[in-house]
C-alpha positions as CSV (number, residue, x, y, z in Angstrom):
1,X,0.6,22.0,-29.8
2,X,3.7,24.2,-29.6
3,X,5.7,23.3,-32.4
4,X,8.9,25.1,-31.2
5,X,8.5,23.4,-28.2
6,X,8.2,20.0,-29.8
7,X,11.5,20.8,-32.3
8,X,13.6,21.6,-28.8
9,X,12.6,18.8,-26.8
10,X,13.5,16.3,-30.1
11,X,16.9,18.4,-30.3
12,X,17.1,17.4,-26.6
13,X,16.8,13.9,-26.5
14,X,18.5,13.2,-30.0
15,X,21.7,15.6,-28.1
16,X,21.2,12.7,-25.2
17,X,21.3,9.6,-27.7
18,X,24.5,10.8,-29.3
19,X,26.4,11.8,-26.8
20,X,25.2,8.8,-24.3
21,X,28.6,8.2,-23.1
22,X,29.7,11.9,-22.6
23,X,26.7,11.9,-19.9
24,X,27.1,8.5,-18.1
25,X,30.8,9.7,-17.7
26,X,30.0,12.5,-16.2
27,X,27.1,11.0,-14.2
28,X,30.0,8.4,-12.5
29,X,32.5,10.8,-12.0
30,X,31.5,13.9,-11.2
31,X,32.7,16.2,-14.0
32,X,33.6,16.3,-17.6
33,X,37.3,15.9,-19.3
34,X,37.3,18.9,-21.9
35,X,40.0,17.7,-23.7
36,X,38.1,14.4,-24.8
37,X,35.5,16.5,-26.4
38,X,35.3,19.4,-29.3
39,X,34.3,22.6,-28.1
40,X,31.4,21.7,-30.5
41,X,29.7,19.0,-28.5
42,X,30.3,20.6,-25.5
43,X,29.0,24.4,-26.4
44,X,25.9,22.3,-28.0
45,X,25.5,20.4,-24.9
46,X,26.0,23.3,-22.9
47,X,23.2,25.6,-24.6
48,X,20.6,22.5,-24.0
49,X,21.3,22.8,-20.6
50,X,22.8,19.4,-20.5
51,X,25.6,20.8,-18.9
52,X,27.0,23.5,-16.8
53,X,29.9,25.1,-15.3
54,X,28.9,25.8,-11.3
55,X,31.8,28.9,-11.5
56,X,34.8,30.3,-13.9
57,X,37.6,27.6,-14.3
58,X,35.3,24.4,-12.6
59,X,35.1,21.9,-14.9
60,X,31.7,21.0,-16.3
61,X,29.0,18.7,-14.7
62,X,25.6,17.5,-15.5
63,X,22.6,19.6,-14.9
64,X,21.0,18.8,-11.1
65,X,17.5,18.1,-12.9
66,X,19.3,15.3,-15.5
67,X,21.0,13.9,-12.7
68,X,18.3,13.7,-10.4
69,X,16.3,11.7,-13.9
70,X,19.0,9.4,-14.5
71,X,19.4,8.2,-10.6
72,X,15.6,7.8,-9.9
73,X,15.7,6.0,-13.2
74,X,18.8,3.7,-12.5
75,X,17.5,3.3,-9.3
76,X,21.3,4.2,-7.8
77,X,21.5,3.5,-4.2
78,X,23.4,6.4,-4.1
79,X,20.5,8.5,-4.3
80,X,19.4,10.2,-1.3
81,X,17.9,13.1,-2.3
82,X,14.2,13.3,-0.9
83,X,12.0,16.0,-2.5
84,X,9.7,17.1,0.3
85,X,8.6,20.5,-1.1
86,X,4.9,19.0,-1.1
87,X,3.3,22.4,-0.2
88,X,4.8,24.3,-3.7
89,X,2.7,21.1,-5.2
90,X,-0.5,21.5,-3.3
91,X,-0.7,25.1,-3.8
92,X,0.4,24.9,-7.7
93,X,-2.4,22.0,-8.4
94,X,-5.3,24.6,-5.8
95,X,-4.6,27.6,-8.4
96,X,-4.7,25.6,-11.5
97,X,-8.4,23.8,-10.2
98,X,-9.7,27.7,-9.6
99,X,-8.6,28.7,-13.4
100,X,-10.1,25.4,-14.6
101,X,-13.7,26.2,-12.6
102,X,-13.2,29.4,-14.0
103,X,-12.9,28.8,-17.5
104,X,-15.9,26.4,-17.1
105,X,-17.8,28.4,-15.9
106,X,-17.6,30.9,-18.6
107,X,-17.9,28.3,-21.1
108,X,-14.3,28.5,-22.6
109,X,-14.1,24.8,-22.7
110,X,-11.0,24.5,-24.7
111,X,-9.6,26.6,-22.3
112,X,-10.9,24.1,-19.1
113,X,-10.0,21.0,-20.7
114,X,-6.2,22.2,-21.2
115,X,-6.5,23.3,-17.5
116,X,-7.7,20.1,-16.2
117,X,-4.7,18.4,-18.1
118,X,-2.8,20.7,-16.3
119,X,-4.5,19.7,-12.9
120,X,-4.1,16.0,-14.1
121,X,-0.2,16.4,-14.6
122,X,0.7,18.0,-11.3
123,X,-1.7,15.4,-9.1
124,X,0.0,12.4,-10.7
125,X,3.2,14.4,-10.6
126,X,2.9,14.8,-6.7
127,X,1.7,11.0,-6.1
128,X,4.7,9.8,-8.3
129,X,6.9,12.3,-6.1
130,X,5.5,10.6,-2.7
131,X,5.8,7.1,-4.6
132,X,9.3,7.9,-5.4
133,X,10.4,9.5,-2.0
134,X,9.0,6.4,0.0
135,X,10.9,3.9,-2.2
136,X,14.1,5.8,-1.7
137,X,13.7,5.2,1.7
138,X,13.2,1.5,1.6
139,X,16.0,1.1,-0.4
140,X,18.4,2.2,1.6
141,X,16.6,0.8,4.8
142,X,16.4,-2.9,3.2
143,X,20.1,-2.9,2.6
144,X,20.8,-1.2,5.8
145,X,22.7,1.4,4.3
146,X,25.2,-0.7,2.8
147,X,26.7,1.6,0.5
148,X,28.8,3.3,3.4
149,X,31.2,1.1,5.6
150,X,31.7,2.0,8.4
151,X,29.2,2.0,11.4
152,X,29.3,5.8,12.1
153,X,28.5,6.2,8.4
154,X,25.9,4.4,9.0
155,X,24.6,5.8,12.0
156,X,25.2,9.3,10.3
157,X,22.9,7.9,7.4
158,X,20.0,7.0,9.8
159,X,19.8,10.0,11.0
160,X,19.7,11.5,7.7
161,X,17.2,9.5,6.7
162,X,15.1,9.8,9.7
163,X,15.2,13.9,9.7
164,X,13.9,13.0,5.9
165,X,10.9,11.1,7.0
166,X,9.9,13.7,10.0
167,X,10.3,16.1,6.7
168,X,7.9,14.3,4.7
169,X,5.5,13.4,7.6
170,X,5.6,17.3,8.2
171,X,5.1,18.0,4.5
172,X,1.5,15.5,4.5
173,X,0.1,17.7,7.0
174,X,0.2,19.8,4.5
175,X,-3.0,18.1,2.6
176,X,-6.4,19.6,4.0
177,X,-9.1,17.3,2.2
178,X,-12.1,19.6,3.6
179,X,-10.6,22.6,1.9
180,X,-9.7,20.2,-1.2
181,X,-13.3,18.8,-1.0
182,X,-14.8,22.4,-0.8
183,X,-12.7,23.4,-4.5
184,X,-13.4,19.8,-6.0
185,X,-17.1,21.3,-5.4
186,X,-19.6,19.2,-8.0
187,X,-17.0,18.6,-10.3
188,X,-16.6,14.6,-11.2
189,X,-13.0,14.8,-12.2
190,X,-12.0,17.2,-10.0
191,X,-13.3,15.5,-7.1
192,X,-11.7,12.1,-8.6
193,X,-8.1,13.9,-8.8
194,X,-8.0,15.8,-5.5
195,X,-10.0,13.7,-3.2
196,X,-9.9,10.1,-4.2
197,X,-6.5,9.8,-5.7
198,X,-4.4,11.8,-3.7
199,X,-6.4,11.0,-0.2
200,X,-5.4,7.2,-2.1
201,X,-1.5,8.3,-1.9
202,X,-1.7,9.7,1.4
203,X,-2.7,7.0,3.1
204,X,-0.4,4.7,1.8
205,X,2.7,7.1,1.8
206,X,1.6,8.0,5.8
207,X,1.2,3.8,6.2
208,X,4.9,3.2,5.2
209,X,6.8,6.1,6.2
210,X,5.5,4.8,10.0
211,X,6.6,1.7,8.9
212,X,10.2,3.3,7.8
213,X,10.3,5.4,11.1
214,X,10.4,2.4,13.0
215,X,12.4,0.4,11.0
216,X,15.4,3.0,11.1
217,X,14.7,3.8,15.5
218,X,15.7,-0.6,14.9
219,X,18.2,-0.3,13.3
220,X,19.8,2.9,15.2
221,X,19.9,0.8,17.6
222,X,21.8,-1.8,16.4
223,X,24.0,-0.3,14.9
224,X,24.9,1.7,18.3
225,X,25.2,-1.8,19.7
226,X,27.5,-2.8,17.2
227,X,29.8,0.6,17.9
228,X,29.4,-0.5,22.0
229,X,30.8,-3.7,20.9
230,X,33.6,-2.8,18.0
231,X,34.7,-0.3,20.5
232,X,35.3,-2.6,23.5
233,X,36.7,-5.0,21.2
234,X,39.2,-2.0,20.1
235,X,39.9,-0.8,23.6
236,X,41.1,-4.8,24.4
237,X,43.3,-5.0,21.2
238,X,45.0,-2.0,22.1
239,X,45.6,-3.3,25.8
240,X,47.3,-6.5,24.2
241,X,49.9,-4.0,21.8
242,X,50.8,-2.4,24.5
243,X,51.1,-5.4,27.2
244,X,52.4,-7.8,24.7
245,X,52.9,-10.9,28.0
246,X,49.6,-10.0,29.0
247,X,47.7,-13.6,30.2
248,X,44.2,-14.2,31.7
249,X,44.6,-15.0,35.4
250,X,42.6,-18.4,36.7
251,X,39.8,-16.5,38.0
252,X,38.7,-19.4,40.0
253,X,41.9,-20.1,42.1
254,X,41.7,-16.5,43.5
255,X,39.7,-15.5,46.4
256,X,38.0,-12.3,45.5
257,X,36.6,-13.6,42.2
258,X,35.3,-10.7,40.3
259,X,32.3,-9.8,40.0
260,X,32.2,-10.5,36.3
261,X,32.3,-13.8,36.8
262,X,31.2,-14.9,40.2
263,X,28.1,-15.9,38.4
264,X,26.6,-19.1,39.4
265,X,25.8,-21.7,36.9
266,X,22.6,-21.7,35.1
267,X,19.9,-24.1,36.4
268,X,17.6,-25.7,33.9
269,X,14.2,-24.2,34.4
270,X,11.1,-26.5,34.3
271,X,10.2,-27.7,30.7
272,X,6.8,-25.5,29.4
273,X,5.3,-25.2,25.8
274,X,4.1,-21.9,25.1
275,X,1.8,-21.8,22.9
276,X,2.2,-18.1,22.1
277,X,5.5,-18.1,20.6
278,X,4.8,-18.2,16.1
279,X,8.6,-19.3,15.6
280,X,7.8,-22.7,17.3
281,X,4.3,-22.8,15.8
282,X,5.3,-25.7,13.4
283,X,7.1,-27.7,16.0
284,X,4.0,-27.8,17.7
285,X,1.6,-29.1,14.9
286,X,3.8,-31.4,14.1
287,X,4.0,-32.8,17.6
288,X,-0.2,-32.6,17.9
289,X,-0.1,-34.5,14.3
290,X,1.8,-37.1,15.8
291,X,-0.4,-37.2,19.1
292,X,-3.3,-37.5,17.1
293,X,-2.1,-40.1,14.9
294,X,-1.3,-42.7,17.7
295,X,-4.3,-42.1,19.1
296,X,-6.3,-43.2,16.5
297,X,-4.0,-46.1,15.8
298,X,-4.8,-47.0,19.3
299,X,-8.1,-46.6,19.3
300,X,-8.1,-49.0,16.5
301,X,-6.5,-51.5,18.0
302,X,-8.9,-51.3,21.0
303,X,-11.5,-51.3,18.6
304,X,-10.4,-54.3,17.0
305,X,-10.1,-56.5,20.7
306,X,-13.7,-55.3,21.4
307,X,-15.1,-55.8,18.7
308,X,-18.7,-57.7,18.9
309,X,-19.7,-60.4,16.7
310,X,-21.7,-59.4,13.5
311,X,-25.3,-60.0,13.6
312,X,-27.9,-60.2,10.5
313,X,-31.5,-59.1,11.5
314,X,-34.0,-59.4,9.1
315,X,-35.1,-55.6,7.9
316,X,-38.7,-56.6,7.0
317,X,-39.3,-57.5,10.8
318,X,-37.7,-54.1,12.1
319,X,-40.1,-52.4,9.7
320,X,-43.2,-54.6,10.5
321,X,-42.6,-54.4,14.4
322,X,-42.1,-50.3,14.0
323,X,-45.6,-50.3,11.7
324,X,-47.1,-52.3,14.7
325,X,-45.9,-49.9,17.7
326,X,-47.4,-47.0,15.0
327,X,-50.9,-49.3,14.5
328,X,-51.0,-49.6,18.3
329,X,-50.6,-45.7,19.1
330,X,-53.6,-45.0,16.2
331,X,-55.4,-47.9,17.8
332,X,-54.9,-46.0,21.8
333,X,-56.1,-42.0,19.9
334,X,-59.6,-43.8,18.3
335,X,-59.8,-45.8,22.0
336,X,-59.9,-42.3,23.8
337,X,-62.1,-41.2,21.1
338,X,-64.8,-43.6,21.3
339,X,-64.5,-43.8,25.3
340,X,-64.8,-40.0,25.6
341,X,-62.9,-40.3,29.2
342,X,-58.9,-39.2,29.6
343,X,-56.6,-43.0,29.5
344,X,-53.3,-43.5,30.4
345,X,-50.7,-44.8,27.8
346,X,-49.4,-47.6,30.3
347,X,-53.1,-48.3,31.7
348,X,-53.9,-49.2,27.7
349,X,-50.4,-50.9,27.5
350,X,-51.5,-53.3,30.5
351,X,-55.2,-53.5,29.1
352,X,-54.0,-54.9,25.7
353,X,-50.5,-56.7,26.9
354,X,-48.6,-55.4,24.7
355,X,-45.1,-56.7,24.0
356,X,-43.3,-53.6,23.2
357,X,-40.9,-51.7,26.0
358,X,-43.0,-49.3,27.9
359,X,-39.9,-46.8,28.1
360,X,-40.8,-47.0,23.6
361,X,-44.4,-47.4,23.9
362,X,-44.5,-43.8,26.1
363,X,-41.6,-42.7,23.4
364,X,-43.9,-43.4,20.9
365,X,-47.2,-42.3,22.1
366,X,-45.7,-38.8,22.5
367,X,-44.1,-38.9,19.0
368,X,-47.7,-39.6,17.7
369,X,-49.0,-36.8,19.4
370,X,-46.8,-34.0,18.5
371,X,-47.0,-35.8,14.8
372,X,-50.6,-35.1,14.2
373,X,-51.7,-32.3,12.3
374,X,-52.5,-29.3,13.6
375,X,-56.1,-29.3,13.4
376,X,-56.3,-33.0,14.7
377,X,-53.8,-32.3,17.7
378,X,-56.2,-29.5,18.6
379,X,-59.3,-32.3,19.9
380,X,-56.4,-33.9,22.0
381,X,-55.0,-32.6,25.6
382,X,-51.5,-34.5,26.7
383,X,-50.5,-34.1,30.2
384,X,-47.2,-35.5,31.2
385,X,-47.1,-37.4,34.7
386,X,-44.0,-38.3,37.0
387,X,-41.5,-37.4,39.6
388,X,-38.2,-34.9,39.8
389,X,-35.4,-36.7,39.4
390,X,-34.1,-37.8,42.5
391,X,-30.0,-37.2,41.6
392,X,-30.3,-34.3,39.6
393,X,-32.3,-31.2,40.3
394,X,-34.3,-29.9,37.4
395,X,-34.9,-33.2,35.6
396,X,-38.5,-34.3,35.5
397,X,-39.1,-38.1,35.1
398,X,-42.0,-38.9,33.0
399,X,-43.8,-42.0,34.3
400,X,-47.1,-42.3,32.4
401,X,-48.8,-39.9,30.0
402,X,-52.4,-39.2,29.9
403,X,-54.8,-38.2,26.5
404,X,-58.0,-37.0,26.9
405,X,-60.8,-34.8,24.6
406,X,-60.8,-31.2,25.2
């Protein structure tokens, strides 16, 4: 540590904490009043570079460097100063990275480690410089450039701010992350510092400066629109000074109407929703919540008018008729077992009258088949028998199914 450097720079800011006022005055208004001051104060502010005089016999003013501090501090609207030297940076933070690798490499580390602090400083430097630049721009953009009055003021500002972001957009072309890549080499921090973090901070400085460039082509255009207008408005003004009895004629009593307003009525076009406008987005749900919601009270309603008697059935005899349509199916697999010859389900169904539905007892017979295991299901071959459907093409109605051995 240099200790001279460390006794100026506490001389500094204890020359800014007593003199505070001295330096916002001069921040507001311009200059300095020498006659407020001893020569003291200002000689000592003067020889910490506070202060300066631009030529002989102009009053004093703060340093540019202060200045600049104290409005990106203050975040002062009036600050429109973009720093776009980006390529000084670059090649600053390329030359230190070579006397880093070098001092490595020699095995000065003491040395290397005070150069990548070095490197360190100017990357975060440059990213707080793009950080900075972008949120200048914003500011002035989100107030539209409210700090001047008048519309060609503003206009004048656009522009200003516009040839600032082609600056900047021509500054990041500039950053070559190949030849960055290529210097980073195999070194970890290097590689964090000029790949990650500053390809990081271009990306979101290119991101909103496209953003900005938009946003100020808008608003160039509105505020030529405004001019159009204030300037019409102006011309008309000045026609009524100077024709003071001046009085709108009854257009429609004449018979060459102009032009300006032989303009039929509008006719009221045929009511459509669309569906791809956002702004009416919440109409719309609102209007489908209500749809929905007496449709369901209708439904209940309906429902309720319809609505069949309740009727208790006895579980026990669901469960013992469903264990008998499963006893019968067992009882049809051992039948074709024991006869050795292929049966039909319905012949069997006819042979032992059974009482169930055919349309279930083939339901079921086919559900027993496919539930066997896989080794049984092997001594069994099923073979489906019926007609196409006669209606629609591709359906195949199942009349009767056969088992047999294979």
């Amino acid at each position: 540590m240099n200790y001279n450097l460390k006794k100026a720079g506490s001389s500094l800011l204890n020359a800014l904490s007593n003199h505070s006022e001295l330096v916002m005055e001069a921040y507001f208004s311009g200059s300095i009043n020498e006659a407020d001051y001893t020569p003291k104060v200002i000689n000592n502010l003067l020889d910490l570079k506070v202060i300066w005089r631009p030529e002989n016999e102009r009053q004093l003013r703060l340093r540019p460097a202060l200045r600049t501090l104290l409005e990106e501090s203050l975040q002062d609207e009036n600050n429109r100063q973009i720093d776009a030297n980006i390529g000084s940076s670059l090649v600053s933070i390329k030359t230190q990275a070579e006397h880093y690798k070098e001092a490595l490499n020699a095995g000065r580390f003491k040395e290397a480690e005070s150069m990548l602090s070095d490197v360190t400083e100017r990357v975060y430097s440059l990213t707080d410089m793009l950080a900075t630049n972008v949120r200048l721009l914003w500011s002035r953009i989100s107030n539209e450039f409210g700090y001047v009055a008048t519309v060609d003021a503003k206009i004048r500002e656009n522009e200003l701010a516009q040839s600032q972001v082609s600056e900047l957009l021509n500054q990041l072309s500039m950053f070559q992350f190949d030849q960055l890549s290529d210097i980073s080499g195999s070194h970890r921090e290097l590689r964090h510092l000029l790949v990650v973090t500053l390809q990081s901070s271009f990306a979101h400085c290119t991101q909103e400066l496209s953003l900005a460039q938009a946003k100020l082509i808008d608003l160039l255009g509105r505020f030529r629109e405004f001019k159009g207008r204030t300037r019409l408005l102006k011309g008309f003004v000045l026609h009524l000074e100077q024709n003071p009895s001046f009085a709108p004629q009854n257009y429609s009593t004449m018979s060459n109407v102009p032009a300006l307003f032989n303009v039929a009525e509008n006719t009221i076009a045929a009511a459509a929703i669309d569906v791809n406008n956002v702004e009416q987005e919440q109409s719309l749900l609102e209007v489908m919540s209500n749809i929905k919601h007496v449709n369901r009270q209708r439904d209940t309603r309906t429902n309720l008018n319809n609505a069949s008697p309740l009727t208790m059935q006895d579980e026990n005899a669901i469960e013992l008729q469903e264990s008998l349509l499963k006893s019968e199916v067992d009882a049809f697999f051992c039948a074709v077992i024991d006869s050795g010859t292929n049966q039909t389900a319905l012949d069997y169904y006819k042979a032992k009258n059974l009482d169930f539905d055919p349309e279930v007892w083939l339901y079921q017979v086919i559900g027993g088949f496919h539930g066997l295991p896989e080794q049984d299901k092997s001594y069994f071959a099923l073979e489906t028998r019926g007609v196409p459907d006669p209606v629609f093409s591709g359906n195949f109605v199942i009349t009767d199914i056969e088992i047999g051995l294979q």
